[in-house]
C-alpha positions in Angstrom: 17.9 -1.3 2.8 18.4 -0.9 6.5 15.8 1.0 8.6 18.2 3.4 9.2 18.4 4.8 5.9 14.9 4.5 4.6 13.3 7.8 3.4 9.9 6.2 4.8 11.7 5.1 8.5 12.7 9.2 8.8 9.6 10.2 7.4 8.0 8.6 10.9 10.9 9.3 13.0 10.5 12.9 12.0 13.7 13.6 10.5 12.1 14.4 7.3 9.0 16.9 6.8 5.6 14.8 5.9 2.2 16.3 5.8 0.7 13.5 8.2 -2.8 12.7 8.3 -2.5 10.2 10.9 -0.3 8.6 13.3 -0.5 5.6 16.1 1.7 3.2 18.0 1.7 0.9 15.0 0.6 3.4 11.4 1.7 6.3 10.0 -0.5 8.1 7.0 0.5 10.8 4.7 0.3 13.0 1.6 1.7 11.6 -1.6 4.2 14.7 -2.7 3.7 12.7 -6.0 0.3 12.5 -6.1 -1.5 10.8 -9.4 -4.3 12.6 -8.1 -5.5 15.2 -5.4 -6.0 13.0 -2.0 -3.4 10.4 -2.7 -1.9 9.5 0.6 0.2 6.8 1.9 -0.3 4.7 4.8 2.3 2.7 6.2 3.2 0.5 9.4 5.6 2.0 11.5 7.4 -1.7 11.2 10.5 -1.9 8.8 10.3 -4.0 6.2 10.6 -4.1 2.2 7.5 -6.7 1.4 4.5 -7.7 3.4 5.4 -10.8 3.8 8.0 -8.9 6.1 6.0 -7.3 8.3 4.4 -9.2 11.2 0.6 -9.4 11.2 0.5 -7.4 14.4 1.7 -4.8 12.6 -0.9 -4.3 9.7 -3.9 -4.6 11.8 -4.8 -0.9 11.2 -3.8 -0.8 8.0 -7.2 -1.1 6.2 -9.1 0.5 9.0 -6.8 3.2 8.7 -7.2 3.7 4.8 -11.2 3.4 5.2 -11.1 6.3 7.8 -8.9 8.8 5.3 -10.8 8.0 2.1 -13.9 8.6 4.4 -12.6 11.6 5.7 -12.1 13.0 1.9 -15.7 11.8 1.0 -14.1 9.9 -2.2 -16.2 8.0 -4.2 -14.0 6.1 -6.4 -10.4 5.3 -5.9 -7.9 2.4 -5.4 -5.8 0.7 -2.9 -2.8 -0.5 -4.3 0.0 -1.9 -2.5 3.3 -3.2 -5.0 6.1 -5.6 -3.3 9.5 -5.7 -5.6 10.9 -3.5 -8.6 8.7 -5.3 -11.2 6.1 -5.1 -9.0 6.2 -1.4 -9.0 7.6 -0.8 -5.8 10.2 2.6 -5.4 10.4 2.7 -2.1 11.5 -0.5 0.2 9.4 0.0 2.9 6.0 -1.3 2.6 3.6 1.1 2.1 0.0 1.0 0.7 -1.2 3.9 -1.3 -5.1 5.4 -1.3 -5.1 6.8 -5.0 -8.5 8.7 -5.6 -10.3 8.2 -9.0 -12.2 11.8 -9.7 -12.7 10.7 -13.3 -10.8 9.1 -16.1 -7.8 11.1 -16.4 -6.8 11.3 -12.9 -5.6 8.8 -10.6 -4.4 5.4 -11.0 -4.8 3.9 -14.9 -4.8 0.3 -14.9 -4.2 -2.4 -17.4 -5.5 -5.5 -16.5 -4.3 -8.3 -19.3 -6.3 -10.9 -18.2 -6.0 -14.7 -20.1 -8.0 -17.9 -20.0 -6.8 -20.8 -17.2 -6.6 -23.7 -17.5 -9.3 -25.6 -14.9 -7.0 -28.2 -14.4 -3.8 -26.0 -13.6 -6.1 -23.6 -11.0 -7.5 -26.7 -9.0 -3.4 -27.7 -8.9 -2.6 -24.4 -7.6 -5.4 -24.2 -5.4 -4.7 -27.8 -3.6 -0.9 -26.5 -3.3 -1.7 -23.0 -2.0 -4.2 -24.4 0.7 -1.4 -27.2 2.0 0.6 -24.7 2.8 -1.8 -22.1 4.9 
């Protein structure tokens, strides 16, 4: 998808209505008109680009900051960060985008299964040697 016609691009640019929390040079926040729960907002870098690994690292240094300052501004206890990259990753919307979902109780906000399974030691120290070579 081309900058040009992403819903998230015109969000910044304007030429779609947002309720914007917060704005800067490099990040643009705002209210999830879908939200899982009351507070959920969405803050995204200003760059273009479908996964994270697209975006340059210039371009995400507020991110976090950014996130800490709205879920401080809400005084919410409990809530996620989630960030999804690809359709079976989750992702709708091809612009990356990281989403500050509040967790009032059980029933609202993000539900989460987390499937986990035993590794092999072997297999992780593998990974682990390959993962660092290329850093």
């Amino acid at each position: 998808m081309s900058a040009a016609a992403c819903i998230f691009c015109k969000i910044i640019k304007g030429e779609i209505p947002s309720m914007k929390i917060f704005e800067s040079e490099k990040t643009f926040a705002f209210l999830d008109i879908g939200p899982l729960s009351k507070g959920h907002s969405l803050i995204i870098p200003k760059h273009h680009g479908a996964k994270l690994h697209d975006i340059p690292d210039d371009q995400l240094t507020e991110i976090l900051a950014v996130t800490k300052k709205i879920a401080v501004a809400q005084n919410i206890q409990d809530y996620n960060v989630l960030q999804n990259n690809g359709r079976i990753a989750h992702q709708v919307v091809d612009h990356v985008h990281f989403h500050l979902i509040p967790k009032p109780n059980e029933t609202e906000g993000l539900g989460v299964g987390w499937p986990t399974k035993e590794a092999d030691k072997g297999e992780l120290q593998k990974l682990l040697e390959e993962i660092r070579s290329k850093m």
